[in-house]
C-alpha positions as CSV (number, residue, x, y, z in Angstrom):
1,X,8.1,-19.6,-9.3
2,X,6.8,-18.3,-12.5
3,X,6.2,-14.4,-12.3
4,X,3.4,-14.7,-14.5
5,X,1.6,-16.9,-12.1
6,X,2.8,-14.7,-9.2
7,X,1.3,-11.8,-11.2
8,X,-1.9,-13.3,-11.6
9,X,-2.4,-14.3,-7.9
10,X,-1.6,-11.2,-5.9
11,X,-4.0,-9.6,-8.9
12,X,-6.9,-12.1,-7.1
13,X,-5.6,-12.1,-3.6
14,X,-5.0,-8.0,-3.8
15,X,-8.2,-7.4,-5.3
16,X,-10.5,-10.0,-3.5
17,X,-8.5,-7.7,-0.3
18,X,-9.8,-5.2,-1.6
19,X,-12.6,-5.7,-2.2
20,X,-13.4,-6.8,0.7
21,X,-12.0,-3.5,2.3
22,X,-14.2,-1.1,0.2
23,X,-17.2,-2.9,0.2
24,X,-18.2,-2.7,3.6
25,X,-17.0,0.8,4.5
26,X,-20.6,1.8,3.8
27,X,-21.7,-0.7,6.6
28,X,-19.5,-0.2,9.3
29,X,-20.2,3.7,8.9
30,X,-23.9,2.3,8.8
31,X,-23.8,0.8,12.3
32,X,-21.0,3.0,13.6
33,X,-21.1,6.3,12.1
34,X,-19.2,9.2,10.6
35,X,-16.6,9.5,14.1
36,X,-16.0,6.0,14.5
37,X,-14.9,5.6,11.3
38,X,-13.0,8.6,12.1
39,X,-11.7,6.5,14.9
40,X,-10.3,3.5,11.9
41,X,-8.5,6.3,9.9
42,X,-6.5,7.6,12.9
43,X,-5.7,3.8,13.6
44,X,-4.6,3.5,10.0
45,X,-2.0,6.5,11.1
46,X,-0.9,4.2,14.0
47,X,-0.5,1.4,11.6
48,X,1.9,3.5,9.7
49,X,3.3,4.8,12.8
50,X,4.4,1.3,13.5
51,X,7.0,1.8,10.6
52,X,9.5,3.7,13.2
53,X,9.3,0.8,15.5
54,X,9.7,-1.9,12.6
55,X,12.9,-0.2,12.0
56,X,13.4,-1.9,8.4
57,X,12.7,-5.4,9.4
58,X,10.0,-6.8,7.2
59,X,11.3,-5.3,3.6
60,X,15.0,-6.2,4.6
61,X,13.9,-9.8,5.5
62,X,11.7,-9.9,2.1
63,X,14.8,-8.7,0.6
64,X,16.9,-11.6,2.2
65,X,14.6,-14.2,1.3
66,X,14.4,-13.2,-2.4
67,X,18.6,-12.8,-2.2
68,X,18.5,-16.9,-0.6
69,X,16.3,-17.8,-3.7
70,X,19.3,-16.1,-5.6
71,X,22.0,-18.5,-3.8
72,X,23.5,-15.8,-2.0
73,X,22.6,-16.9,2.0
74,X,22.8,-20.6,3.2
75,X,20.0,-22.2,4.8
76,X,21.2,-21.6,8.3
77,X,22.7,-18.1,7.7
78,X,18.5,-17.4,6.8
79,X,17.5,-19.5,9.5
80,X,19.3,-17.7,11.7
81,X,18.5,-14.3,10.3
82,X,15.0,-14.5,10.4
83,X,14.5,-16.0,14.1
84,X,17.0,-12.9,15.2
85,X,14.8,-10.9,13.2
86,X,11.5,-12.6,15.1
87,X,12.9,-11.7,18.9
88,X,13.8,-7.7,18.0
89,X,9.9,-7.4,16.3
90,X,8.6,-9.4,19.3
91,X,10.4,-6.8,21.7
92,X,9.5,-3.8,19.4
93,X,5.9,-5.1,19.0
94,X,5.4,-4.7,23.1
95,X,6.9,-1.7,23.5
96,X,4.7,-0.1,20.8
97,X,1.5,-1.1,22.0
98,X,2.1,-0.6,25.4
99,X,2.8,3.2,24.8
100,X,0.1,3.5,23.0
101,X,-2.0,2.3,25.9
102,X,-0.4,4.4,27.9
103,X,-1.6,7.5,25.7
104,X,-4.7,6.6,25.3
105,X,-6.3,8.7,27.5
106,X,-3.9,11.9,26.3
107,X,-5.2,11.1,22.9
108,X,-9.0,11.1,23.9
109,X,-9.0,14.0,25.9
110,X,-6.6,16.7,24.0
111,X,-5.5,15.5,20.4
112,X,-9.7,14.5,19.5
113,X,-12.6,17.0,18.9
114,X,-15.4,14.4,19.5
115,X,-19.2,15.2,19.6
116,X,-21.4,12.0,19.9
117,X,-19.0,9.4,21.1
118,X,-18.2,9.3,24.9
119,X,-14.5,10.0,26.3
120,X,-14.8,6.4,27.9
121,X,-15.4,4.9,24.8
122,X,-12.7,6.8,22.7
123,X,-10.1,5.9,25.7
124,X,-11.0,2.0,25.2
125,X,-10.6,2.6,21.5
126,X,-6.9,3.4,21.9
127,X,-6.2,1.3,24.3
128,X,-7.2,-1.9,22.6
129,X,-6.3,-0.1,18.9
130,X,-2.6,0.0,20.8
131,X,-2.3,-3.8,21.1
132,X,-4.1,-4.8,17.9
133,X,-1.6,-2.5,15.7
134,X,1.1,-4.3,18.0
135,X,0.2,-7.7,16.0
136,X,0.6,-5.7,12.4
137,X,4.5,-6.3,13.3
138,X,4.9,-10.2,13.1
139,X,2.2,-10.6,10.8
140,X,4.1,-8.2,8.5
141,X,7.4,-10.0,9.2
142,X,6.1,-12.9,8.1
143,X,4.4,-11.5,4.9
144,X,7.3,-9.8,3.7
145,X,9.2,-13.2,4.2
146,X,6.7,-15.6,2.2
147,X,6.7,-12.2,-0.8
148,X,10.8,-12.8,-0.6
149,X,10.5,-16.1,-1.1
150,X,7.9,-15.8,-4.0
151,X,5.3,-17.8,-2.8
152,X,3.2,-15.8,-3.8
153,X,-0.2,-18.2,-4.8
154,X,0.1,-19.5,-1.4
155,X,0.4,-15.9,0.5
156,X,-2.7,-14.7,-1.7
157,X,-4.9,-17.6,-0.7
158,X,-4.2,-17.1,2.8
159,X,-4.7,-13.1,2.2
160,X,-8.1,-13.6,0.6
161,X,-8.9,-15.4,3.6
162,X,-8.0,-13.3,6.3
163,X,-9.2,-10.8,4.3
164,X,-12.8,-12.3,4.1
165,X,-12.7,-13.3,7.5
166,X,-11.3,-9.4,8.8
167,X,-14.2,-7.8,7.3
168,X,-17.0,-10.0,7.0
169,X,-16.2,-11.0,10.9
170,X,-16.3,-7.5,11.0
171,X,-19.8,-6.7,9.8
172,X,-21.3,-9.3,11.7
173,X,-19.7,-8.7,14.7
174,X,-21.1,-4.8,14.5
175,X,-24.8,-5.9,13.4
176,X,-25.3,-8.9,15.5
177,X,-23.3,-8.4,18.9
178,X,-22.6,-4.9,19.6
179,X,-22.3,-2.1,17.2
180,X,-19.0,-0.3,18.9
181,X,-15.8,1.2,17.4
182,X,-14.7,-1.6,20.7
183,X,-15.8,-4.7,19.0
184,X,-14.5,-3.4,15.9
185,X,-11.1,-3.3,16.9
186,X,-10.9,-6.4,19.2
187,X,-12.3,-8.5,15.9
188,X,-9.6,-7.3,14.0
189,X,-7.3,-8.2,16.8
190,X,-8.3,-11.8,16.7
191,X,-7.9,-11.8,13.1
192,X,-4.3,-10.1,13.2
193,X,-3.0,-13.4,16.1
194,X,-4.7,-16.2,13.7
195,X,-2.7,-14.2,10.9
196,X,0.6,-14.1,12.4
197,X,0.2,-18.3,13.0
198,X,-0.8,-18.6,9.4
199,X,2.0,-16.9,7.8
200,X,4.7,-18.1,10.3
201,X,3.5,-21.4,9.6
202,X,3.8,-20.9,5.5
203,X,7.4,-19.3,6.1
204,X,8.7,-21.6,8.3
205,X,7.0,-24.5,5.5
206,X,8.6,-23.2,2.7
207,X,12.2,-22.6,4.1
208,X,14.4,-26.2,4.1
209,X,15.6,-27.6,7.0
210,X,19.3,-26.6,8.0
211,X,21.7,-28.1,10.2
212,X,20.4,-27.1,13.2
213,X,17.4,-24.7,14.2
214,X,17.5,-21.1,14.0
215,X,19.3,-18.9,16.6
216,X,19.8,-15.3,17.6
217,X,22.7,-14.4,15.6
218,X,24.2,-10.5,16.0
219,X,26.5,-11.8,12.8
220,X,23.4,-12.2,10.6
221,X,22.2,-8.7,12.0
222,X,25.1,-6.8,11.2
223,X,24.9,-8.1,7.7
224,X,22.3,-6.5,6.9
225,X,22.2,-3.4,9.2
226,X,23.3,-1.0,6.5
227,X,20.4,-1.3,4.3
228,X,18.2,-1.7,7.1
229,X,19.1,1.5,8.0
230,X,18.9,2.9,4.9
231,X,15.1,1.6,4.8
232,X,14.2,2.9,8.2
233,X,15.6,6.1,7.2
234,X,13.2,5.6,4.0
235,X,10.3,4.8,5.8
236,X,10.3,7.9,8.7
237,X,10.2,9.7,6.0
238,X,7.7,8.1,3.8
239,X,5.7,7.7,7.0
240,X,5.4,11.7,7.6
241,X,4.9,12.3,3.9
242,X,1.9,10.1,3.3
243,X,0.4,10.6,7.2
244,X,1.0,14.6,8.0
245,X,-1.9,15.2,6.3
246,X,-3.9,13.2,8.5
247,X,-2.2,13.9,12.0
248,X,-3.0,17.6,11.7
249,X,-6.1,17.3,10.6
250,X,-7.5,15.1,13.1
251,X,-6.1,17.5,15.6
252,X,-8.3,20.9,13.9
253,X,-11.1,19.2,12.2
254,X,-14.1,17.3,14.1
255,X,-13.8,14.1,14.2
256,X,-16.8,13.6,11.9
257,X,-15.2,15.7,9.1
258,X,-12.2,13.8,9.6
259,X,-14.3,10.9,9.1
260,X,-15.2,12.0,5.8
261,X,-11.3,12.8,5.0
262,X,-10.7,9.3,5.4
263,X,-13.2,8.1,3.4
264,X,-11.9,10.0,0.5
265,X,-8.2,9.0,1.1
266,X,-9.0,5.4,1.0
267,X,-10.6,5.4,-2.1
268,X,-7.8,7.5,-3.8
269,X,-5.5,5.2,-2.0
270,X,-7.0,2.0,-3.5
271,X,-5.8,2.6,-6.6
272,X,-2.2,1.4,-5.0
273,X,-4.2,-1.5,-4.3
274,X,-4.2,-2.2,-8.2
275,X,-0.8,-2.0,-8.7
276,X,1.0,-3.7,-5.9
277,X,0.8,-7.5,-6.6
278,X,2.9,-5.8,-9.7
279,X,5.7,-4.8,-7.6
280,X,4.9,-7.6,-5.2
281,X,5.9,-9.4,-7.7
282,X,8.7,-7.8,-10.1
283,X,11.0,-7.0,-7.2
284,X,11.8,-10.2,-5.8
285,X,12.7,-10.9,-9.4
286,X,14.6,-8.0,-9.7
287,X,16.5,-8.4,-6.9
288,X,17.3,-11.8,-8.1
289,X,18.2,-10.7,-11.6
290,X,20.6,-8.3,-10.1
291,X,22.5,-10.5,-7.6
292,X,22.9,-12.6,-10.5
293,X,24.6,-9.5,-12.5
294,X,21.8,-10.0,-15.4
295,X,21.5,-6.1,-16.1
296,X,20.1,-6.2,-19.6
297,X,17.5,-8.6,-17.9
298,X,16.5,-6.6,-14.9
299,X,15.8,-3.1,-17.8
300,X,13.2,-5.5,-19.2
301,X,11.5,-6.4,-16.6
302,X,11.5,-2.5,-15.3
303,X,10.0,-1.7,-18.2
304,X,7.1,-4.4,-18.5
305,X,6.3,-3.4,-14.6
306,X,6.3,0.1,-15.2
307,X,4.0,-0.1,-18.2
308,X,1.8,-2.6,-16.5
309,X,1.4,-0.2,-13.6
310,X,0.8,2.5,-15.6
311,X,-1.7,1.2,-17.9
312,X,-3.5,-0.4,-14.7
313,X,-3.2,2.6,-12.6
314,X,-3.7,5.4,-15.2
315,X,-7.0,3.8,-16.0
316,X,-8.5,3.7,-12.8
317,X,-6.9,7.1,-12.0
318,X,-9.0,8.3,-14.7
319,X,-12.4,6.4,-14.4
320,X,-11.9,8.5,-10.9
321,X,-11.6,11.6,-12.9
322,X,-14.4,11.3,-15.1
323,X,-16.8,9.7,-12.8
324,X,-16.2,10.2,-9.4
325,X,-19.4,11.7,-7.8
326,X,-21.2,8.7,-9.7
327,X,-18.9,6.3,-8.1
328,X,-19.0,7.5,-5.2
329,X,-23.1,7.3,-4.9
330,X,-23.3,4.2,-6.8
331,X,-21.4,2.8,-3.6
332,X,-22.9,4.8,-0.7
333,X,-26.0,5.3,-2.0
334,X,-25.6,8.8,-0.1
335,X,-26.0,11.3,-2.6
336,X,-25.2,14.3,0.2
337,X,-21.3,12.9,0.7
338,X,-21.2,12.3,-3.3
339,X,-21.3,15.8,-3.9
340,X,-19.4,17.2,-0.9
341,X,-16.1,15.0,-1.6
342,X,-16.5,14.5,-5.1
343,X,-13.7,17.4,-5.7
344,X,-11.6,16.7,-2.7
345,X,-11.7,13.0,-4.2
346,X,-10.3,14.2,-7.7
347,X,-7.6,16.4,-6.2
348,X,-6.4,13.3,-3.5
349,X,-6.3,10.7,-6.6
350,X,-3.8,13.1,-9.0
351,X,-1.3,13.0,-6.2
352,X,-1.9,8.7,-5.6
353,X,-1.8,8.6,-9.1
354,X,2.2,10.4,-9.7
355,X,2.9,8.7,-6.4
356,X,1.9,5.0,-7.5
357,X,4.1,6.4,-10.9
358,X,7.0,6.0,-8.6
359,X,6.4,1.9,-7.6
360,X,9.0,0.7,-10.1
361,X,12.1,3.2,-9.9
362,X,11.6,2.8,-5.8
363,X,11.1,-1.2,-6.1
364,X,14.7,-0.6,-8.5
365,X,16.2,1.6,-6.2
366,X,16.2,-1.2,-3.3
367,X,17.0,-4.1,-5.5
368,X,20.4,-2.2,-6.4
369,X,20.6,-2.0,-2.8
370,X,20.1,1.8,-2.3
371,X,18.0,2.4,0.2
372,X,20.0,5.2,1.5
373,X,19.5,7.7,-1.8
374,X,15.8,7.1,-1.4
375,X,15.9,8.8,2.1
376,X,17.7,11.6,1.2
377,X,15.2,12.1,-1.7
378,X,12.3,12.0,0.9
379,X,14.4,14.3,3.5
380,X,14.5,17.1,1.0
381,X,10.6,16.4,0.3
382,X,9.8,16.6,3.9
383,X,11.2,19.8,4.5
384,X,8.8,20.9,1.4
385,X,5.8,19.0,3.0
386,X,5.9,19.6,6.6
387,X,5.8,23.7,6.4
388,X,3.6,23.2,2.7
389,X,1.1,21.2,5.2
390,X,1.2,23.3,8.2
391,X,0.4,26.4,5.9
392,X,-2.4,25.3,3.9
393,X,-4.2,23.3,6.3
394,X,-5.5,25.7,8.6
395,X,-6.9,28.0,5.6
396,X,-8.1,25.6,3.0
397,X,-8.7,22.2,5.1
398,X,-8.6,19.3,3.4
399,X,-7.9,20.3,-0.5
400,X,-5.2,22.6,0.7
401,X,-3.3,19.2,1.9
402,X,-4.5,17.5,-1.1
403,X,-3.0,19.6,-3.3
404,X,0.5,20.2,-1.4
405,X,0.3,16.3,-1.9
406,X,0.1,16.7,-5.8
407,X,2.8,18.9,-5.7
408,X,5.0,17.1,-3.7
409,X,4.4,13.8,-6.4
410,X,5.0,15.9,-9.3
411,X,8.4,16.7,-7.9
412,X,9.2,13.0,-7.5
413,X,8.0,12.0,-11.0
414,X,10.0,14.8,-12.9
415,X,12.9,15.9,-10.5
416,X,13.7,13.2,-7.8
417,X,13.3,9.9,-10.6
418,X,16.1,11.5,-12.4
419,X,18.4,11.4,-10.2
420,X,17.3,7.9,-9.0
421,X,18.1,6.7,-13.0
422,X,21.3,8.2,-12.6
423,X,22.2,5.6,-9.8
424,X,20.6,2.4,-11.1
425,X,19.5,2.3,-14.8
426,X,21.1,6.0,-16.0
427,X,19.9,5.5,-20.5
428,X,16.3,4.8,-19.3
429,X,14.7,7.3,-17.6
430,X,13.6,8.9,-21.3
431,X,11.8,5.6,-22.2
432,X,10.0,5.7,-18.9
433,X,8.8,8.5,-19.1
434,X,7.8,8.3,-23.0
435,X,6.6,4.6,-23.3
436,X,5.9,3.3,-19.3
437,X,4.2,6.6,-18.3
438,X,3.2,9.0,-21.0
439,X,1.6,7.0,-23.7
440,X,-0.5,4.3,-21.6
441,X,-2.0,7.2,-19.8
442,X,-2.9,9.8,-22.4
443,X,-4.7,6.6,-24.0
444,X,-6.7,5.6,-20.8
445,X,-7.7,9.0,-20.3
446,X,-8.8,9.8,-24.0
447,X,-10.7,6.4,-23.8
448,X,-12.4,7.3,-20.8
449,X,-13.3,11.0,-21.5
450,X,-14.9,9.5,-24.6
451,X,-17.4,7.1,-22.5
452,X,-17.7,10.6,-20.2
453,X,-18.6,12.6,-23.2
454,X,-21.4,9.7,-24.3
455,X,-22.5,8.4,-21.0
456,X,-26.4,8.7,-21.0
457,X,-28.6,9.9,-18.0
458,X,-29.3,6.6,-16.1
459,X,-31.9,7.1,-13.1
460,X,-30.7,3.9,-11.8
461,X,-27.4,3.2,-9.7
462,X,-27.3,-0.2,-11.0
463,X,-27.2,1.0,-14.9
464,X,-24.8,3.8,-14.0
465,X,-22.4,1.4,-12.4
466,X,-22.4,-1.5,-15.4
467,X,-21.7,1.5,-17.7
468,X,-18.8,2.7,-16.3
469,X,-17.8,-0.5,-15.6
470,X,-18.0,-1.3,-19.1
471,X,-15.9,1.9,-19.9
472,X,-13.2,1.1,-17.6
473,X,-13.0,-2.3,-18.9
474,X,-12.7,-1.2,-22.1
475,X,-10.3,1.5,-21.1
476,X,-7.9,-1.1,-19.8
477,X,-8.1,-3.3,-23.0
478,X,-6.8,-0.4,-24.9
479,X,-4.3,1.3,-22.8
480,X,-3.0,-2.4,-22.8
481,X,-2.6,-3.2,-26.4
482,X,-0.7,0.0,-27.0
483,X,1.7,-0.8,-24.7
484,X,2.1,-4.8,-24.7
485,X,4.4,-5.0,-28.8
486,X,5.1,-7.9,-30.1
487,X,8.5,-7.5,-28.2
488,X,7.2,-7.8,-24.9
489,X,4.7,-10.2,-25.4
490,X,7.6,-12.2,-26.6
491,X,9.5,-11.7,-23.5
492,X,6.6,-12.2,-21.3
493,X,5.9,-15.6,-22.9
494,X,9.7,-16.5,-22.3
495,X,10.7,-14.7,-18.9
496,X,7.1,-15.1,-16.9
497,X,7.8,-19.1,-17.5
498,X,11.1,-18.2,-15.7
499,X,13.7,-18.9,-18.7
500,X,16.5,-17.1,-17.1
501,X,18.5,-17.2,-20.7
502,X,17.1,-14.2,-22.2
């Protein structure tokens, strides 16, 4: 259970994920093209549509399992709480992908402006991208339930693995069988059932055996309605702040362009990728800390997260900054896109980069048990986003809704946290923003506008990428010492072997 080892692993298993996710974009694009990967960012939409119909399941049962490792259920009060939990995402799971089959040919016909790829083909798209997103549900049910009960070496092993097999699968499927947007899809729907066995099986192996099986129990459910409210209500919200963008401009742009749009956002979007076996990590301990009533405890280990996902986050934020056309063609090899969505790309990572700021107040808010202030904090940014969106969009495109999304991030980072101190940790909000967010960053991005400054003209991809690899490394090393004192290595060395008398 040590955090630091916890740490360390979802850093492997997140970035191997990664890694895989990025690195063949340029290949599936390859044998697909630009409107069929179109096609995988609208089904990334659906993905996050599936948040209405998970209702607050998976983060309340991660929650629940971390609050069992506290002492606070029994074995059979989890027991029964997760196979209740199991039979309403099994129910919600069917409905959801059979309405999505049931629009798909709505969606190919009047929502898409398509060019190269046939109607018939767009219609199977949906309808098997309807059932495939369906699995997302259980799989992420039993995710959040191995996170909650910090098994976290185990769940990153079996991520890197589905993660390899999701994407490689993926690759060969496409070059060696049938280079569709079809077999695409029903790959990863393969992937998503052997997924959903995997992590079943590691939650149901790492949960002790109780007096008698798990059963439906409405008492377990009404335990934990409230905050499972209070996250739905979080997550409608989140899910039209971070997808508006994207639902109106697949409806005005051409599928191809939208292509490109999503290209962009899931490279600025990556950079959550580096910060999330953090809060992976330091929430379930949080929570922990908390239900224990170990306050003083739980502002330490705020403060370490925050300044680890700042120093992690800023950098890459920054290499981005300096370097993004570069990075962009090192990766592609396609210097045309390079220089179209090198600005766009700049723009997109700002607003990820004051949005990923927000990680540790939000992972605080919900280990307090506060859900419900969150959504009223993202009902008063919708009703800036939606109009903001609808306004812009049609005029400038896609850096219009960039920028409404920097806006919008600003807001949370120096209006919204406030008011989220007040409710959890009220003194600390100053040192946050001084120490986790200020400092860390300035020195990452002075570090990195320094290798800018001295970079030399390479004529080779290869050179250009080990340089700026080199910066960023170096970047990180930096940004790092000035924010790990001899205090919290101290704490680190004591806590992360999980001495709970600190």
């Amino acid at each position: 259970m040590s955090l630091k080892r916890n740490v360390l692993a979802n850093y492997l298993g997140n970035g191997w994920g990664a890694l895989m996710g990025l690195i063949f974009i340029p290949l599936y694009i390859k044998y697909m093209g630009m409107e069929a990967y179109g096609l995988i960012g609208i089904n990334s939409v659906l993905q996050a549509g599936l948040t209405l119909f998970d209702a607050g399941i998976t983060p309340t049962l991660s929650r629940e399992m971390s609050r069992f490792s506290g002492g606070v259920h029994s074995v059979q009060s989890i027991r029964d709480l997760l196979r209740s939990l199991e039979i309403v995402g099994s129910i919600v799971a069917l409905c959801f992908g059979f309405i999505i089959f049931c629009l798909s040919g709505w969606l190919a016909e009047h929502w898409l402006q398509t060019t190269s790829l046939p109607k018939e083909s767009v219609i199977q798209a949906f309808s098997i991208m309807g059932m495939v997103t369906a699995l997302r549900l259980p799989e992420g049910l039993y995710r959040g339930a191995v996170l909650g009960l910090q098994k976290q070496v185990a769940f990153n092993v079996a991520s890197a693995g589905l993660s390899t097999l999701r994407n490689l699968g993926a690759v060969l499927v496409l070059a060696f069988y049938s280079p569709t947007i079809s077999a695409f899809f029903v790959w990863n729907g393969f992937v998503s059932l052997v997924a959903v066995v995997l992590f079943a099986g590691l939650t149901y192996g790492n949960l002790p055996e109780g007096p008698n099986h798990g059963q439906f129990s409405m008492h377990e459910l009404r335990k934990i309605w409230r905050f499972a409210v209070g996250i739905l209500s979080t997550s409608i919200l989140v899910l039209i702040l971070t997808q508006i963008d994207k639902l109106i401009l697949s409806k005005i742009l051409p599928l191809e362009t939208f292509g490109k749009y999503t290209f962009v956002a899931t490279i600025s979007n990556s950079l959550l990728i580096f910060i999330s076996p953090i809060t992976q990590a330091f929430y379930p301990r949080l929570t922990e800390t908390l239900s224990q009533g170990n306050v003083e405890a739980a502002k330490r280990i705020f403060h370490v997260g925050s300044k680890l996902v700042t120093s992690i986050i800023g950098t890459a934020a920054c290499l981005i900054f300096c370097f993004s056309e570069h990075l962009i063609f090192i990766w592609t090899g396609n210097r045309e896109l390079a220089s179209t969505t090198e600005y766009l790309l700049k723009v997109m990572t700002l607003g990820t980069l004051l949005n990923g700021f927000m990680n540790m107040p939000y992972m605080l808010m919900l280990a307090f048990g506060k859900p419900g202030f969150v959504a009223k904090v993202n009902f008063v940014a919708v009703l800036f986003l939606a109009p903001a969106t609808l306004l812009v969009t049609p005029t400038f495109g896609a850096v219009g809704a960039a920028f409404v999304w920097v806006i919008l991030n600003s807001g949370y980072v120096f209006i919204a946290a406030k008011f989220m101190f007040k409710k959890t940790l009220a003194d600390e909000m100053r040192d946050w923003l001084a120490n986790d967010l200020f400092k860390p960053f300035v020195v990452s991005l002075l570090s990195l506008l320094l290798f800018w400054f001295l970079k030399p003209d390479f004529a080779s991809r290869l050179y250009d990428g080990i340089f700026i690899g080199m910066a960023g490394s170096v970047s990180l090393v930096i940004s790092l010492s000035c924010v790990l004192d001899e205090g919290i290595l101290k704490f680190l060395k004591k806590y992360l072997r999980m001495d709970k008398n600190i």
